[in-house]
MIRO-506951 format. One record per residue (C-alpha): residue number from 1; residue in three letters; x, z, y. Coordinates in steps of 0.5 Angstrom, whole numbers, plus 500, padded with zeros to 3 digits. Layout:
% MIRO-506951
<pt NUM ALA <X Z Y>>
...
% end
This chain:
% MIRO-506951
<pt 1 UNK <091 390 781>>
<pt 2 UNK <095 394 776>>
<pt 3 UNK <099 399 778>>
<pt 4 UNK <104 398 772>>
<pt 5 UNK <111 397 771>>
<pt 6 UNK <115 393 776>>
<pt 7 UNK <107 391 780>>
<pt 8 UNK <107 399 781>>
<pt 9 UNK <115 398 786>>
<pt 10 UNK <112 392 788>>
<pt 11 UNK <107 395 792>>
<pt 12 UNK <109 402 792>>
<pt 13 UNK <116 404 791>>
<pt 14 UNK <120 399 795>>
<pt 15 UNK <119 404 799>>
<pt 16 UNK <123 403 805>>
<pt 17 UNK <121 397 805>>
<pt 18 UNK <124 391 805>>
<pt 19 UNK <131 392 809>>
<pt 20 UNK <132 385 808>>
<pt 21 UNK <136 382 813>>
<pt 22 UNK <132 376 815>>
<pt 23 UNK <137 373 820>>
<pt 24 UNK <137 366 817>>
<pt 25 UNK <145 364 820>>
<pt 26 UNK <150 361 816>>
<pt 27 UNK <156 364 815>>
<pt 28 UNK <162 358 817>>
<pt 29 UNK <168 358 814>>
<pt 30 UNK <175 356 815>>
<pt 31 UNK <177 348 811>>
<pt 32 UNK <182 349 807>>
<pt 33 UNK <190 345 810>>
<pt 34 UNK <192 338 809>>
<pt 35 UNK <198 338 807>>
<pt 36 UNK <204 334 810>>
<pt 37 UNK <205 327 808>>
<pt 38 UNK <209 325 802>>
<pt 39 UNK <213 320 807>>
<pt 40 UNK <215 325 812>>
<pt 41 UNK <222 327 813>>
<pt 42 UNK <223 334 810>>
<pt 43 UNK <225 337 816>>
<pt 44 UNK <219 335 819>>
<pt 45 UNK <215 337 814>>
<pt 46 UNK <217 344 812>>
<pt 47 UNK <215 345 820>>
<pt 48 UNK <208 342 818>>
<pt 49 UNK <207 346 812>>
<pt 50 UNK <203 352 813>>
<pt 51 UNK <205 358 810>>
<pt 52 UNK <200 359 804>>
<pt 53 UNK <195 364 804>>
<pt 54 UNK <194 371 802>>
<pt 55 UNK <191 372 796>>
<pt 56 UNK <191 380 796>>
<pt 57 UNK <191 385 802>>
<pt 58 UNK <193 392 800>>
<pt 59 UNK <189 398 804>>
<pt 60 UNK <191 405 804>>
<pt 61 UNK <191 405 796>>
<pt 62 UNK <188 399 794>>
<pt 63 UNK <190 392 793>>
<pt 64 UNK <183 388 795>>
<pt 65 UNK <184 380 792>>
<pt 66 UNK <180 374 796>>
<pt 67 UNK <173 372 794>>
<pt 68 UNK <167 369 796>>
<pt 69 UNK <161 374 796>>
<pt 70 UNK <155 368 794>>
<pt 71 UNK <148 370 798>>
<pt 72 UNK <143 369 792>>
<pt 73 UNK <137 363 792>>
<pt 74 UNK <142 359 797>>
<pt 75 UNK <148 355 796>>
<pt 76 UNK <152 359 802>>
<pt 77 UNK <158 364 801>>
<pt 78 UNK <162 369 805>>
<pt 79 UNK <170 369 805>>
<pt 80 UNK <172 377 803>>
<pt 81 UNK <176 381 800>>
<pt 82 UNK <173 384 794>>
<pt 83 UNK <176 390 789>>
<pt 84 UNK <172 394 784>>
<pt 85 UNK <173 402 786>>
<pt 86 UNK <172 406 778>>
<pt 87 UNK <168 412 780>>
<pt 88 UNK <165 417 774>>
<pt 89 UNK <158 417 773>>
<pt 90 UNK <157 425 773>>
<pt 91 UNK <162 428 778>>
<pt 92 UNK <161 434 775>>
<pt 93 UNK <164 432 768>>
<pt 94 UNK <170 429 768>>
<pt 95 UNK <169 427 761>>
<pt 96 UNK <162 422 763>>
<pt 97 UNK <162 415 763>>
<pt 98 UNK <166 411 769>>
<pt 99 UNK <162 407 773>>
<pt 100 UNK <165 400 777>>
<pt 101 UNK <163 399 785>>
<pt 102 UNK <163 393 787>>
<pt 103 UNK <166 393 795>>
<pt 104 UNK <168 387 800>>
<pt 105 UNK <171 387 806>>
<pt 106 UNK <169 383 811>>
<pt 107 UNK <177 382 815>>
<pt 108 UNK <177 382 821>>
<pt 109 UNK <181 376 826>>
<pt 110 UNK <185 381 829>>
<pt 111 UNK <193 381 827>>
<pt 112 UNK <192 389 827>>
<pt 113 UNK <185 391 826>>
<pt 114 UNK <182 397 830>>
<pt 115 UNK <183 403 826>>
<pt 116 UNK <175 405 826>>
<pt 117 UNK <172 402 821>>
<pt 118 UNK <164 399 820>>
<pt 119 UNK <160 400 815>>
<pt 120 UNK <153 397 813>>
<pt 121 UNK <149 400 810>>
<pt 122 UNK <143 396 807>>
<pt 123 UNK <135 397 805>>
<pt 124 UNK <130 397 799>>
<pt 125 UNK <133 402 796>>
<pt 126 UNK <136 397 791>>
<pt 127 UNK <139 392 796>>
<pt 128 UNK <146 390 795>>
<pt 129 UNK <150 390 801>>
<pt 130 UNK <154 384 798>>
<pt 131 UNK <148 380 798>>
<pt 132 UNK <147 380 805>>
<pt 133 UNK <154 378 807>>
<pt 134 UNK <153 371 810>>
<pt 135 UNK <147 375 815>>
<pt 136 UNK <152 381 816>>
<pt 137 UNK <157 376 818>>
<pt 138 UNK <154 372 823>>
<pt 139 UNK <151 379 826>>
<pt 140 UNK <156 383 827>>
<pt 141 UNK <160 377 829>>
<pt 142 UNK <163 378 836>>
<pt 143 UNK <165 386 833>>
<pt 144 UNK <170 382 827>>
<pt 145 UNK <174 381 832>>
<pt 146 UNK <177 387 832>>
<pt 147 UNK <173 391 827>>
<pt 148 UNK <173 390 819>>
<pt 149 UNK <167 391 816>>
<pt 150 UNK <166 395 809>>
<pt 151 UNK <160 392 804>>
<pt 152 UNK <159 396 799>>
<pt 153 UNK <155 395 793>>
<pt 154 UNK <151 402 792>>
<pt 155 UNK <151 404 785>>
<pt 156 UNK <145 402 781>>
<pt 157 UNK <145 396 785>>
<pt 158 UNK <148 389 785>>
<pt 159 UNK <155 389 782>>
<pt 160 UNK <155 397 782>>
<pt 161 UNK <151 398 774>>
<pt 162 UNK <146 395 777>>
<pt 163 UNK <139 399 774>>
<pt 164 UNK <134 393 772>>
<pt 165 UNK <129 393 767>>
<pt 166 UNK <127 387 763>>
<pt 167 UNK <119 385 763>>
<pt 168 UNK <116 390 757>>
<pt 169 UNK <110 390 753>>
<pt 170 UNK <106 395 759>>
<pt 171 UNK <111 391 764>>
<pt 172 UNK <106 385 768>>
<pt 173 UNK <107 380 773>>
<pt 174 UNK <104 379 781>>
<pt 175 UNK <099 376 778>>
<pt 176 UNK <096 381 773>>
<pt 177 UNK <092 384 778>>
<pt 178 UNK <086 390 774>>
<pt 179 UNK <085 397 774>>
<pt 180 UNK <090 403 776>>
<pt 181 UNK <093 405 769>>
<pt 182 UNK <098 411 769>>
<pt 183 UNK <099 411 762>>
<pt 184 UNK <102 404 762>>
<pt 185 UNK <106 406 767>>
<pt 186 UNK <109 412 765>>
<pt 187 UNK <110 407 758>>
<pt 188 UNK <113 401 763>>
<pt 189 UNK <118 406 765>>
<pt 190 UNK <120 409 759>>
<pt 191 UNK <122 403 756>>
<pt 192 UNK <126 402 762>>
<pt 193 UNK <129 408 761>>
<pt 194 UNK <130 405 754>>
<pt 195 UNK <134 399 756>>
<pt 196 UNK <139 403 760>>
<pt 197 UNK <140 409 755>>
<pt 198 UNK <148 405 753>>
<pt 199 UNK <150 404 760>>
<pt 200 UNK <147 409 765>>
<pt 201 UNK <144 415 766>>
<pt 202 UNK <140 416 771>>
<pt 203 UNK <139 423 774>>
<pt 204 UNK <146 421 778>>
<pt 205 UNK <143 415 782>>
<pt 206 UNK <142 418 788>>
<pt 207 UNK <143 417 795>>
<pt 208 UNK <147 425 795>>
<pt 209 UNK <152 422 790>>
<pt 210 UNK <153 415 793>>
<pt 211 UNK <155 419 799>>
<pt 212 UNK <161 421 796>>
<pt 213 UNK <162 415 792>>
<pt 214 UNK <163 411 799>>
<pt 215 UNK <168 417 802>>
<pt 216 UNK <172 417 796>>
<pt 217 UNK <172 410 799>>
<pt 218 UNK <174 411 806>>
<pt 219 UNK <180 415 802>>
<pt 220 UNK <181 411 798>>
<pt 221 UNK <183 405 804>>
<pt 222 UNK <187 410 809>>
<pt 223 UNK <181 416 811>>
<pt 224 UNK <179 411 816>>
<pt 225 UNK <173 414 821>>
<pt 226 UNK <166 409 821>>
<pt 227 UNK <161 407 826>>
<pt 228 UNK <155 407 821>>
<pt 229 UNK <150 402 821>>
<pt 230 UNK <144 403 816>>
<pt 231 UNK <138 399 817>>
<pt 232 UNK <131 401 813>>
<pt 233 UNK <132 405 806>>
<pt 234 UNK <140 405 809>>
<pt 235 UNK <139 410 815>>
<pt 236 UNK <137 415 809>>
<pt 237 UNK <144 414 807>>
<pt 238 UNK <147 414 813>>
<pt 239 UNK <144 420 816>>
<pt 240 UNK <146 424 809>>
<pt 241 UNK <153 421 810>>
<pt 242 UNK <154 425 816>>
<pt 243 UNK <151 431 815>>
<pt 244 UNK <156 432 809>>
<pt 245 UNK <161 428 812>>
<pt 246 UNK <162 429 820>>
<pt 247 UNK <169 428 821>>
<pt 248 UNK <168 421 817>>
<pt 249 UNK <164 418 823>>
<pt 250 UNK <165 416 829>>
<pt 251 UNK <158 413 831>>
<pt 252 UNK <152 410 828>>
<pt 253 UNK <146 405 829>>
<pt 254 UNK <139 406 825>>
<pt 255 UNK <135 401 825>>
<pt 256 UNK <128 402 822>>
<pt 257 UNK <129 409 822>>
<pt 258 UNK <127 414 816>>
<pt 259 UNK <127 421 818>>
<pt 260 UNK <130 426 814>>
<pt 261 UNK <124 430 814>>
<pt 262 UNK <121 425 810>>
<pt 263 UNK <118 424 803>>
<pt 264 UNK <117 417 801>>
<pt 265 UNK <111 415 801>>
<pt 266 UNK <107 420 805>>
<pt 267 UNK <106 415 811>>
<pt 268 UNK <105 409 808>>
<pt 269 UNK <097 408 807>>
<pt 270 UNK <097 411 815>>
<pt 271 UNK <103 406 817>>
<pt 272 UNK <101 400 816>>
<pt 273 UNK <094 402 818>>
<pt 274 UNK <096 403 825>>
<pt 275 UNK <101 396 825>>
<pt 276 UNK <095 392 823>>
<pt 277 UNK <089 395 828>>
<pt 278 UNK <096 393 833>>
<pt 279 UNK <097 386 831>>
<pt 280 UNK <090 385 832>>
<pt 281 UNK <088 388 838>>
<pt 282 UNK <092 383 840>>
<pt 283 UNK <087 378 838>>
<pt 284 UNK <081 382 841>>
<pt 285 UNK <085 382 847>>
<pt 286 UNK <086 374 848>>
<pt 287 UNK <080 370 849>>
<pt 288 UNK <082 364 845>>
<pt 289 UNK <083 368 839>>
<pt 290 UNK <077 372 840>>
<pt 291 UNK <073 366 839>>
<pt 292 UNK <075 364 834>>
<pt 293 UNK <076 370 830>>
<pt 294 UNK <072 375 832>>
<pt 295 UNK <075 382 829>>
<pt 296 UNK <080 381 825>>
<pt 297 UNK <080 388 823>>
<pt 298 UNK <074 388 821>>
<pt 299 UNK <074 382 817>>
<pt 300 UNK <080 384 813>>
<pt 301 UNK <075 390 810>>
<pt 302 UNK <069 386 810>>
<pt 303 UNK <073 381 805>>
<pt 304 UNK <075 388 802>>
<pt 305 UNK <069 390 801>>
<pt 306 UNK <067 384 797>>
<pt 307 UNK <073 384 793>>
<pt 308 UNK <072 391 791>>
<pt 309 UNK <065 389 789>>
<pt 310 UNK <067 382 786>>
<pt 311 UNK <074 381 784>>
<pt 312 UNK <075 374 781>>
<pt 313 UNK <080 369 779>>
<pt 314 UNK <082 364 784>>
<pt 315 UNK <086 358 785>>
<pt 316 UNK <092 356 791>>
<pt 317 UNK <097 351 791>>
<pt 318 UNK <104 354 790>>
<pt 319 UNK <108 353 796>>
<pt 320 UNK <114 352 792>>
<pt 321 UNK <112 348 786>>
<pt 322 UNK <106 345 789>>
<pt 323 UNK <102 347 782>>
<pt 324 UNK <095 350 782>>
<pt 325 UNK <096 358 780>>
<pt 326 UNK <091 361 778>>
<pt 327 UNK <091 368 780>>
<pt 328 UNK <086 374 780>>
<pt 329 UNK <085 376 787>>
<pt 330 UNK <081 384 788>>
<pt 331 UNK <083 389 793>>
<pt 332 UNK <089 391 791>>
<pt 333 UNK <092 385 791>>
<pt 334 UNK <090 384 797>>
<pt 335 UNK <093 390 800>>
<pt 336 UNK <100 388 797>>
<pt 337 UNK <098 381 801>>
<pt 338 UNK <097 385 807>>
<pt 339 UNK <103 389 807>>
<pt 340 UNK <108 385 806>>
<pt 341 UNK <106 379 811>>
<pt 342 UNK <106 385 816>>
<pt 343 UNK <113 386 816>>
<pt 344 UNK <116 380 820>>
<pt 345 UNK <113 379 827>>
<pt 346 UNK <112 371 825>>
<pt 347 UNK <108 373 818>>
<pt 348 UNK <105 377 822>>
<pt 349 UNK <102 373 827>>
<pt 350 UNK <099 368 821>>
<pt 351 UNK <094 375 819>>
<pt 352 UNK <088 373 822>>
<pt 353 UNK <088 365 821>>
<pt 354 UNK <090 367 813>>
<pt 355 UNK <085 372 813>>
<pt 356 UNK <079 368 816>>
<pt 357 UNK <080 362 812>>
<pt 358 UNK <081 367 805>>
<pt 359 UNK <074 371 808>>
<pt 360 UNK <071 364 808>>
<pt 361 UNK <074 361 801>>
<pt 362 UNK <080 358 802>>
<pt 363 UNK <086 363 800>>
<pt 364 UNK <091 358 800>>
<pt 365 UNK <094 361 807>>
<pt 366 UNK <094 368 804>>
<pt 367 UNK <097 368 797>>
<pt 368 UNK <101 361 799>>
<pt 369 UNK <106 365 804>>
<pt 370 UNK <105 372 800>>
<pt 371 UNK <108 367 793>>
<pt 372 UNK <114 366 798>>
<pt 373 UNK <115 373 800>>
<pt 374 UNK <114 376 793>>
<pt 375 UNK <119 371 790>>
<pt 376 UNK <124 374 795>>
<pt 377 UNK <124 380 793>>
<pt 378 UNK <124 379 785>>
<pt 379 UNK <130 382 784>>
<pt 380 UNK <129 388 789>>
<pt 381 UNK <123 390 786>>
<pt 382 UNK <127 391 779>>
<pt 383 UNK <130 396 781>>
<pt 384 UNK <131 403 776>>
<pt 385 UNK <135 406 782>>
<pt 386 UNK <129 405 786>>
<pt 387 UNK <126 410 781>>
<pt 388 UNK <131 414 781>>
<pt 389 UNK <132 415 788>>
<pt 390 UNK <125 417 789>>
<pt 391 UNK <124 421 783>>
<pt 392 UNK <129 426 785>>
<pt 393 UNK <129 425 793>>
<pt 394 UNK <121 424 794>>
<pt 395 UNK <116 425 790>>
<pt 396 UNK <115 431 788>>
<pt 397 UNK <114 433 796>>
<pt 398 UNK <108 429 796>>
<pt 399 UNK <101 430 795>>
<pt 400 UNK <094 428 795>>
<pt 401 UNK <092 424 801>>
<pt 402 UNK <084 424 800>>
<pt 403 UNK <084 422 808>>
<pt 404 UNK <088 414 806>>
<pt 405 UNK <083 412 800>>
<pt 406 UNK <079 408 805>>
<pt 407 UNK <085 404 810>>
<pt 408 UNK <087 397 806>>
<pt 409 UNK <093 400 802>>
<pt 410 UNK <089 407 799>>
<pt 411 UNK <092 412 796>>
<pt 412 UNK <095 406 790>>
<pt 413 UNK <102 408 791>>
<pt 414 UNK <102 416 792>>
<pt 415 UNK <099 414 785>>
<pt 416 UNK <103 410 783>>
<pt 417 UNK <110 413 784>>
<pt 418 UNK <106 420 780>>
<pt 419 UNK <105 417 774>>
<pt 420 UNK <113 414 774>>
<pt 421 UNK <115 420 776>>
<pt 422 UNK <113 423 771>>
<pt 423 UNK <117 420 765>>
<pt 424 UNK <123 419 771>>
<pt 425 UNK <130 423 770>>
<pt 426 UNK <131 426 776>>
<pt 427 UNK <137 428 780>>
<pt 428 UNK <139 435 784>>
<pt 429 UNK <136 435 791>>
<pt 430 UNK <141 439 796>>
<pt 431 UNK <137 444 799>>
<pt 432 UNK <139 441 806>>
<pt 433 UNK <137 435 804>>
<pt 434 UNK <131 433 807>>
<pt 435 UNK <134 439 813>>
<pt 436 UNK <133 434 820>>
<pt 437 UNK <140 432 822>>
<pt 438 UNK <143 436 827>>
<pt 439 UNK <150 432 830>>
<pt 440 UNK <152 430 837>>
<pt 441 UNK <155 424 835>>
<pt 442 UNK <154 418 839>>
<pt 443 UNK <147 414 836>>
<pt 444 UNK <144 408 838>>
<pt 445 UNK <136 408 834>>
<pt 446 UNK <132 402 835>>
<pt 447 UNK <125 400 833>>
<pt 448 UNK <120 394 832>>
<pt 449 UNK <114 396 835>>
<pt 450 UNK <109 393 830>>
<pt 451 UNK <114 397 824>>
<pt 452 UNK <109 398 818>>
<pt 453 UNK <113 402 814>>
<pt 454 UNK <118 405 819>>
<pt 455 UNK <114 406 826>>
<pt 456 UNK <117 408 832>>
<pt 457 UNK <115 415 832>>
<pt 458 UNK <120 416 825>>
<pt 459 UNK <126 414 830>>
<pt 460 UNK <123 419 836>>
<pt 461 UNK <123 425 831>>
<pt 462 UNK <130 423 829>>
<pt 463 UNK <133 423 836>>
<pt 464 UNK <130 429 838>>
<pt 465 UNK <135 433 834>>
<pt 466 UNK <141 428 837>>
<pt 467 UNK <143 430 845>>
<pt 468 UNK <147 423 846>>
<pt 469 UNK <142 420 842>>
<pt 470 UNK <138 413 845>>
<pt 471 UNK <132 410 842>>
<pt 472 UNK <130 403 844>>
<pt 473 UNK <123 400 842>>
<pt 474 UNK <124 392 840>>
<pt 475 UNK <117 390 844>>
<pt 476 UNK <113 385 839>>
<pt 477 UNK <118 387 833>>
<pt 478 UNK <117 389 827>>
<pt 479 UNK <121 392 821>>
<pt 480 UNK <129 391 821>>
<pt 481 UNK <131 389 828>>
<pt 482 UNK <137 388 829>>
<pt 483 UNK <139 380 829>>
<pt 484 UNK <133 380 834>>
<pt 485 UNK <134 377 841>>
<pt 486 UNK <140 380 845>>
<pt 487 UNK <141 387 840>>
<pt 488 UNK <147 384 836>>
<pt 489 UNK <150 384 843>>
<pt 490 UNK <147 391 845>>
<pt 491 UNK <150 394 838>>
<pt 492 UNK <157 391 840>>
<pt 493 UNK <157 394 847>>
<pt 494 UNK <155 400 844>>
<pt 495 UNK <161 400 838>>
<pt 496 UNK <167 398 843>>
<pt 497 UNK <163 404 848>>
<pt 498 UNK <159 410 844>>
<pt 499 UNK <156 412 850>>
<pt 500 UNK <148 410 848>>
<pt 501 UNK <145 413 855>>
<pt 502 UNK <150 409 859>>
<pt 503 UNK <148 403 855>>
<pt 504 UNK <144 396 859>>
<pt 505 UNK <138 394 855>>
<pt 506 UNK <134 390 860>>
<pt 507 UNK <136 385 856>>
<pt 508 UNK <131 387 851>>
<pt 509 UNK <125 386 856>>
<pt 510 UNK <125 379 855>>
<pt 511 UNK <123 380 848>>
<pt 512 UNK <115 378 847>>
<pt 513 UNK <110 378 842>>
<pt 514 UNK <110 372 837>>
<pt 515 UNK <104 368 839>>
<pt 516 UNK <098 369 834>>
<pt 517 UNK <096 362 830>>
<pt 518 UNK <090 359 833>>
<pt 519 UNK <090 354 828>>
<pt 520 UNK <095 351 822>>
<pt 521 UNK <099 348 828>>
<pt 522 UNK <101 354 832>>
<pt 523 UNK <098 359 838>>
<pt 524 UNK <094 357 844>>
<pt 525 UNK <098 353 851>>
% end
């Protein structure tokens, strides 16, 4: 696959992952009153008639205005309240550019709400936390009660400058898959950097920076405390915040969680290796599955093998569409297929049905599902944030890894992210920046025991620096578990009562792995 332009982020510097919310709930709202009949007597109807509602809410020193926070290729939206919070783009020039945040309030039912705030930190990096809010508010449903919820877009995503490149010259599709060329890479993000040049600079798109927008923030509405809850890319920014802002926070929850100690991107190749030979020694382990697939593993790298050798043009039905795509399929391609099905427990258990109709020529399974997944993320892999957090954060820390160049992803995203990082602005780096966090704040980490990019050893290493701290690993999950089985209920219990290790959790034992498709029409009885 060629490694170029937006290809390169969508194997590799979506680095996170995804931090998609996959909740698949539906936001409900409130129908709008009837009004009283015309005929009524007046006395009546004035009683009838309820007061009209509000159209602006003031909070500490900002006035918010009802909006509706749409939630993209769906026809749902969420009821908010919504304003734009100018800030400078450069903090160290009073003179810079003013940029515009996009935050929303998700209103607690409560008369008087508590005095702590929730705020969700979202994934990618890239993701909008205004995208997510029909999820959000289904999840952390029973906390609206009592608790607001703060959305804020973080700069450089959504409604806050969004840094998105238009397709280039040396900018190509999915479905140009070839050789790695750093030369067009570097090309791709100079033109991006091109296209951004009136109206972002993007040395001041990172996470440091947006820690101060969102305490500016947190002034800005009354210096409420928060209870922090980042999923994927969005426990980086929570741990950062914390770091610079202890006093702002009261409790916080990481799910999918990064370490500060890390570079993004280091472990990639060895993660998902290890999340895949999980998965399928569960095949091995089941006869029904053994039988009719014998090793998955091995003939994941046998089909390997043969693309490497072979790499060829292929035709699949589009899932979407229902047209004939024609596409070049070869081991990079398949290495990107294979990471992205990992990261949910339901694609996941589709891996070695996918894979052995692929190895014996039928690769409609595979690309089909991996079509559906990608055109999700379109708009996340577009992302020049994405660059700029990476570039300034990441990529100088990381070093050739020789030891990846034979697992399904290789070393294609450590060379990846060298070439646009070596046209890519770059930020300050605080040189406590990648120091593990140290606090004795309340912290609930949870993990998917199959996470392919963020496994359940990064969540031990943070909790090891954290004394009233608790990990809790989700059995047969993957990345972003939070919406899974009973954890919205944990998540609310540890909120209105921050003490982890007093948590009950045995909920949690009753989550299983999802079956492994036999055939098109599930797992074995």
């Amino acid at each position: 696959m060629a490694l170029k332009g937006r290809t390169a982020i969508r194997l590799g510097a979506v680095l996170v992952g995804l931090g998609a919310l996959a909740w698949n709930r539906f936001h409900r709202g409130e129908p709008p009153a009837m009004p009283p009949a015309p005929a009524a007597a007046s006395a009546a109807a004035t009683k009838a008639v309820p007061p009209a509602k509000p159209q602006s809410w003031t909070l500490g020193s900002l006035t918010l205005t009802a909006c509706d926070l749409a939630q993209p290729n769906s026809g749902l939206s969420t009821a908010a309240w919504c304003a734009d919070f100018p800030v400078p783009e450069n903090r160290a020039d009073p003179h810079s550019r003013t940029i515009k945040l996009k935050l929303a309030v998700l209103r607690s039912r409560a008369q008087v709400a508590s005095k702590d705030m929730l705020v969700f930190l979202v994934g990618g990096p890239g993701q909008a936390a205004t995208d997510s809010a029909s999820q959000i508010a289904a999840v952390l449903q029973p906390l609206l009660a009592h608790r607001d919820v703060l959305l804020l877009d973080q700069r450089g995503t959504g409604g806050s400058n969004q840094l998105t490149c238009k397709e280039s010259a040396d900018t190509v599709s999915p479905d140009d898959d070839s050789t790695f060329d750093a030369a067009k890479m570097r090309n791709a993000a100079a033109e991006c950097l091109k296209q951004l040049s009136d109206r972002a600079d993007p040395r001041y798109y990172t996470t440091t920076i947006a820690t101060q927008d969102l305490e500016d923030v947190r002034k800005a509405i009354g210096s409420p405390q928060f209870d922090l809850l980042g999923v994927s890319y969005g426990t980086r920014m929570a741990q950062q915040y914390l770091m610079r802002y202890p006093a702002a926070v009261r409790s916080m929850v990481l799910d999918s969680v990064v370490p500060n100690s890390l570079a993004l991107g280091e472990d990639f190749a060895r993660n998902l290796d290890d999340a895949l030979k999980a998965q399928f020694a569960r095949c091995t382990a089941e006869p029904a599955c053994k039988k009719q697939f014998g090793d998955p593993d091995q003939t994941l790298y046998q089909l390997r093998d043969a693309l490497r050798a072979n790499p060829h043009e292929v035709s699949f039905r589009d899932p979407q569409s229902y047209r004939t795509v024609k596409r070049i399929l070869n081991e990079n391609s398949l290495a990107s297929v294979m990471r992205m099905f990992a990261y949910t427990p339901a694609t996941a258990a589709l891996l070695p049905l996918s894979i052995d109709a692929a190895a014996h020529g039928d690769v409609g399974p595979l690309l089909g599902q991996a079509k559906i997944l990608s055109s999700d993320l379109a708009e996340l892999m577009g992302s020049g944030m994405q660059y700029s957090v990476i570039c300034s954060e990441d990529a100088d820390l990381l070093t050739p890894r020789p030891q990846d160049a034979g697992t399904i992803l290789g070393t294609h995203m450590i060379d990846a992210l060298g070439a646009v990082c070596s046209v890519w602005p770059k930020g300050a780096r605080p040189a406590d920046f990648h120091r593990p966090l140290k606090t004795d704040k309340p912290v609930l980490l949870l993990a998917g025991q199959y996470d392919p990019v963020t496994p359940p050893r990064y969540a031990e290493e943070v909790a090891r620096g954290l004394p009233n701290a608790r990990v809790l690993v989700l059995n047969g999950q993957a990345h972003s578990v939070m919406a899974v089985g009973c954890a919205p209920q944990l998540v609310q219990r540890f909120i209105e009562k921050p003490d982890p290790k007093a948590l009950d959790a045995s909920c949690l034992d009753r989550l299983r792995p999802t079956p492994i498709f036999i055939d098109f029409n599930g797992s074995t009885p």
